[in-house]
C-alpha positions in Angstrom: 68.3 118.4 116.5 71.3 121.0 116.6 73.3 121.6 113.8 75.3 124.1 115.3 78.0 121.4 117.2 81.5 122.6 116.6 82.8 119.7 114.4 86.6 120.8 114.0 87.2 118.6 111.1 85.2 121.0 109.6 87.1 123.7 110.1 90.2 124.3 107.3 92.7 126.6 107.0 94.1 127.3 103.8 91.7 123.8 102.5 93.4 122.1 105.2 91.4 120.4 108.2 92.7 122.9 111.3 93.7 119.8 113.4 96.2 118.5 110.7 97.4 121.9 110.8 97.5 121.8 114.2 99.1 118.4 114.5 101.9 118.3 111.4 102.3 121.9 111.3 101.6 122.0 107.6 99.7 125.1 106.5 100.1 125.1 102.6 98.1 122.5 100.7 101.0 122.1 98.4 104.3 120.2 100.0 107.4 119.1 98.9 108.1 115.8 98.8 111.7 115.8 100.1 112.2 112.7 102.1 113.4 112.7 105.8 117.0 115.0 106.3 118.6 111.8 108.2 117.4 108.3 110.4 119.4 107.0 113.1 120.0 103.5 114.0 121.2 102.4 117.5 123.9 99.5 117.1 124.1 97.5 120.3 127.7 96.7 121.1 130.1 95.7 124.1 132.8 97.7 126.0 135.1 96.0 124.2 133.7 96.9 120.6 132.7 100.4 121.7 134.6 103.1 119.3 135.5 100.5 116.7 131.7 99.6 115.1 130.6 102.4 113.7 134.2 103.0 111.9 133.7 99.7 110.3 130.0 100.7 109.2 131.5 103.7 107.6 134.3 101.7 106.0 131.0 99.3 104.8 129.3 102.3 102.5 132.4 103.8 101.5 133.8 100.2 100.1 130.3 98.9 98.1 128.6 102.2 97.5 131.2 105.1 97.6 128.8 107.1 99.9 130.8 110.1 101.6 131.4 108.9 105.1 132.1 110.0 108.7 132.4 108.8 112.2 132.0 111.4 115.0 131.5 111.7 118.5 128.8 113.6 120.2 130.4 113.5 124.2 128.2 110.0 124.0 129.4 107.9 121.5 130.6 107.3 118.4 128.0 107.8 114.7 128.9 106.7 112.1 127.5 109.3 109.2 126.3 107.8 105.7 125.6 111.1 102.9 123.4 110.4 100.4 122.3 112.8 97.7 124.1 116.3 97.4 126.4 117.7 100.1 126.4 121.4 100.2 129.8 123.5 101.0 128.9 123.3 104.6 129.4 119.3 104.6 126.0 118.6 105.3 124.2 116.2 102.7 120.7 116.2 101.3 119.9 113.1 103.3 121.7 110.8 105.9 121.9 107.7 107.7 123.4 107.7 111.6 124.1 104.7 113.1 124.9 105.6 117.2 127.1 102.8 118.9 125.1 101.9 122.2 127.1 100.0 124.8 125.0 97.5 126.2 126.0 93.9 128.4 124.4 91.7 125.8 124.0 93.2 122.3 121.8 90.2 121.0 119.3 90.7 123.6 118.9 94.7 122.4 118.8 93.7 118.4 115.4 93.6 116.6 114.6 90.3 116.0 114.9 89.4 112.5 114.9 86.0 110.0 117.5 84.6 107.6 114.1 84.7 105.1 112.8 88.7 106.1 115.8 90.2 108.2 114.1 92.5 110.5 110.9 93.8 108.3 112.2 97.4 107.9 114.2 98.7 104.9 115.7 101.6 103.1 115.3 102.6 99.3 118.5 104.6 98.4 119.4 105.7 94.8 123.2 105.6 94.1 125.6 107.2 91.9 124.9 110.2 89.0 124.7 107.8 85.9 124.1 104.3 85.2 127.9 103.4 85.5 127.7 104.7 89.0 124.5 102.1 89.8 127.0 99.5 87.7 129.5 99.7 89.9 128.2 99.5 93.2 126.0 96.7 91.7 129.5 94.8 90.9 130.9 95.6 94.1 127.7 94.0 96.0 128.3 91.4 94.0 131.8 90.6 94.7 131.0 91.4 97.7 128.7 88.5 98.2 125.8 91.2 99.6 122.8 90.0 97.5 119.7 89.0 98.8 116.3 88.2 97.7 113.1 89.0 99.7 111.1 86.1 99.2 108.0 88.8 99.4 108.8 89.9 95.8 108.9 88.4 92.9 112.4 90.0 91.3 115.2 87.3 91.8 118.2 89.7 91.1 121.8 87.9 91.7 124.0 89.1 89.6 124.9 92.9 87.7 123.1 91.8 85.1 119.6 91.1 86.3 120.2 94.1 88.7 120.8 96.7 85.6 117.9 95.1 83.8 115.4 95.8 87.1 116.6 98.7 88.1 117.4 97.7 91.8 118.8 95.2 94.3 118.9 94.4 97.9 120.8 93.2 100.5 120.2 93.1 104.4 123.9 92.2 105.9 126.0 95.7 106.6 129.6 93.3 107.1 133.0 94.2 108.7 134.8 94.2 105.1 138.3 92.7 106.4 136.0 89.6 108.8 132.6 89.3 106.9 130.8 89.5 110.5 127.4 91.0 110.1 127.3 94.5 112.0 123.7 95.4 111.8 120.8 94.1 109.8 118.5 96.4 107.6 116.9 96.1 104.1 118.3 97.6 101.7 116.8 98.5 98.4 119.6 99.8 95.7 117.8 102.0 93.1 119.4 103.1 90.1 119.1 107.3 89.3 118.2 106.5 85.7 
């Protein structure tokens, strides 16, 4: 029997297991939980709707959730940029969402496949606002908006401002063209409030 193998999960740096290290680059056993800085999203369009969806993504955040929007382009296509959190005096935000037009022949054919009951199985958690007024608001303007979804996986039924002050949190899945109502992408999104 030999006892002297070398076993590198034995072997820590710091208290960490060297092939974490090794692998996620962390080498303090104490991290900050920060989140990720930004996620992109590719939205499958047409020629013909190239330059013109992410603008009306932007238009989407800024309308129900006052988030500080932008819509750049990189030599590729347009992004549409959605801040969340702080922005420093550089213009860059504590966290972001990037949604990259792609042009594509047939746009369904590229989109995850999702259900009127599940949408496509991924979501978001975003807080909103600085205060409970600012959660109020965006709440209303969901609302009115006509935004509101349940997942049937959860047991929270929220509809109205109301039942979404008292839990803290709704969802919808549709990001909408705000002047047509025609869904532009699909994604989960869970509405926290700060307090």
């Amino acid at each position: 029997n030999n006892n002297n193998n070398n076993n590198s999960s034995s072997e820590e740096q710091d208290g960490i297991p060297t092939e974490i290290v090794q692998q996620y680059g962390i080498s303090t056993p104490q991290t900050t939980c920060q989140g990720m800085d930004f996620i992109e999203f590719f939205v499958y369009v047409t020629k013909e709707d190239a330059g013109t969806t992410a603008e009306k993504i932007a238009r989407f955040y800024d309308f129900f959730l006052d988030a500080t929007t932008s819509v750049v382009n990189d030599g590729k296509s347009d992004i549409a940029i959605i801040a969340f959190g702080k922005i420093d005096d550089f213009g860059r935000a504590e966290q972001s969402m990037l949604f990259r037009e792609v042009v594509v022949d047939n746009p369904q054919f590229h989109q995850a496949v999702h259900s009127d009951d599940l949408g496509t199985g991924h979501h978001i958690a975003i807080y909103v606002g600085n205060c409970d007024e600012d959660y109020k608001v965006a709440a209303s303007n969901c609302v009115d908006g006509g935004l509101l979804w349940v997942n049937p996986q959860f047991e929270d039924k929220v509809l109205d401002v109301d039942s979404a002050m008292e839990c803290k949190q709704f969802r919808f899945k549709n990001i909408v063209d705000i002047e047509t109502g025609e869904t532009l992408y699909v994604l989960e999104h869970e509405i926290r409030s700060i307090s």
